[in-house]
C-alpha positions as CSV (number, residue, x, y, z in Angstrom):
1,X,19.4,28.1,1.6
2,X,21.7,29.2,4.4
3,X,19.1,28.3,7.9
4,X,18.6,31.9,9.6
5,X,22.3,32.8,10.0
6,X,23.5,29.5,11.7
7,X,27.2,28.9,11.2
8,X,29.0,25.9,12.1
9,X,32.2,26.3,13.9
10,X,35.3,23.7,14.2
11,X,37.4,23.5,17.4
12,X,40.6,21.7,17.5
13,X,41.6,18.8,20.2
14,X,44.7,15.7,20.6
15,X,43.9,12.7,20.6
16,X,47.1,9.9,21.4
17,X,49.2,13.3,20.2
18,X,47.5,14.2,16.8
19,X,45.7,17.3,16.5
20,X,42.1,17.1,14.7
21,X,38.7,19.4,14.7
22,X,35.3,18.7,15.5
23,X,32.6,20.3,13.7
24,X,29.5,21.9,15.8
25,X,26.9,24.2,16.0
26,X,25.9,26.0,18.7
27,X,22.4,27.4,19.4
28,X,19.5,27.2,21.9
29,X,16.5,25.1,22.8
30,X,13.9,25.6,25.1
31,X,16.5,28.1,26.8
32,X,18.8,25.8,26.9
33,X,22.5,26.0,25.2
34,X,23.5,23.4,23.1
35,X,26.0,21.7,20.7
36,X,25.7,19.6,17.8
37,X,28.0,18.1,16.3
38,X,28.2,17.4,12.5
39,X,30.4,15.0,10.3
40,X,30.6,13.8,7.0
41,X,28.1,11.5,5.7
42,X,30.1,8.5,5.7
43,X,32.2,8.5,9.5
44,X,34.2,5.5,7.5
45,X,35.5,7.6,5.3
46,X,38.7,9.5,7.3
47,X,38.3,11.7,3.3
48,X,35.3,13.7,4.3
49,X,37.5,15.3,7.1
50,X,39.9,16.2,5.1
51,X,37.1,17.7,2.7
52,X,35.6,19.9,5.7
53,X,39.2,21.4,6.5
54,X,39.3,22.3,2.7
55,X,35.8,24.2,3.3
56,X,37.1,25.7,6.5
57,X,40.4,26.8,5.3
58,X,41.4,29.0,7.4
59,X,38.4,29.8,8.5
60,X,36.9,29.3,12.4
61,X,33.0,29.3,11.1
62,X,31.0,28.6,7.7
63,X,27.5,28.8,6.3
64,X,25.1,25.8,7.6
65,X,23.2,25.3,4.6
66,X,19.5,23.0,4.8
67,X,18.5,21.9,0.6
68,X,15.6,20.8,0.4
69,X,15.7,17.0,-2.3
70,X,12.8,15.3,-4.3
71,X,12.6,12.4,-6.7
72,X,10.9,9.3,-7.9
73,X,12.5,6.2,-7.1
74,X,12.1,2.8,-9.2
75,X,8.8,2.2,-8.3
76,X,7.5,5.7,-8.1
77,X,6.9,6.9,-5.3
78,X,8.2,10.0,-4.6
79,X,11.0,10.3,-1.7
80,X,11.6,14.0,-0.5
81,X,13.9,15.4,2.0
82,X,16.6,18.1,3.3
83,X,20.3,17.5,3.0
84,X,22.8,19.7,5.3
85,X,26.0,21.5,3.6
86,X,28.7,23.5,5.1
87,X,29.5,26.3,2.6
88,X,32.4,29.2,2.3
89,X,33.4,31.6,-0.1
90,X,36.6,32.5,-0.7
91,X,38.2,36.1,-1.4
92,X,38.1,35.4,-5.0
93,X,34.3,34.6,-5.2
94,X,34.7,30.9,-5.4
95,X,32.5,28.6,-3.0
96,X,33.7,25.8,-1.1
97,X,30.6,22.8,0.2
98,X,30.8,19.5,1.7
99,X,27.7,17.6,2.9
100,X,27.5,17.0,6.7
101,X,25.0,15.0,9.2
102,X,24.4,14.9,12.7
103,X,27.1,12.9,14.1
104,X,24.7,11.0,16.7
105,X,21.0,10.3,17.2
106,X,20.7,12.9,19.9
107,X,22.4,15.1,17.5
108,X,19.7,15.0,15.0
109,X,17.0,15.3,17.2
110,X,18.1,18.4,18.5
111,X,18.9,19.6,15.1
112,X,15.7,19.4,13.9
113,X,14.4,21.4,17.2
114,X,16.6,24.1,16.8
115,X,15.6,23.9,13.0
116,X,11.7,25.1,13.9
């Protein structure tokens, strides 16, 4: 379910002479601007980058997505949860997601207050 019309916008910066993006969103707290940034679930893998520019094509802004999880584990208890996506749809209908994650502790904490 895309979360009340946030988007989540890429900006490009060097680093030692390479160009790259950073993923963010951009909302307010408490009056207050701020800006999260988002990256792949696993930071070790340099893939999942490559997997959000696929998303973004050449797009500046896609869909932040919140899906809510459930299931029993091994011993039955049952583990519940939201993952975050980035979503697109391209001109020909067909949809483009990659899961995504606060990139640092503060990150998620003020995820989850601009989520209430």
């Amino acid at each position: 379910m895309a979360k009340n019309g946030i988007k989540v916008e890429r900006k490009s910066f060097e680093y030692k002479g390479q160009s790259y993006f950073e993923y963010f969103i951009s909302g307010t707290v408490r009056d207050r601007e701020v800006n999260i940034r988002l990256a792949p679930p696993d930071v070790k893998d340099k893939g999942g980058y490559t997997v959000l520019d696929i998303v973004f094509g050449n797009e500046e802004r896609a869909d932040f997505i919140v899906e809510p999880f459930e299931f029993t584990n091994s011993e039955g208890k049952v583990i519940s949860g939201e993952r975050y996506l980035v979503r697109t749809t391209d001109e020909n209908g067909e949809v483009y997601e990659c899961a995504v994650k606060p990139t640092r502790n503060s990150d998620k904490t003020l995820l989850n207050m601009l989520l209430k």
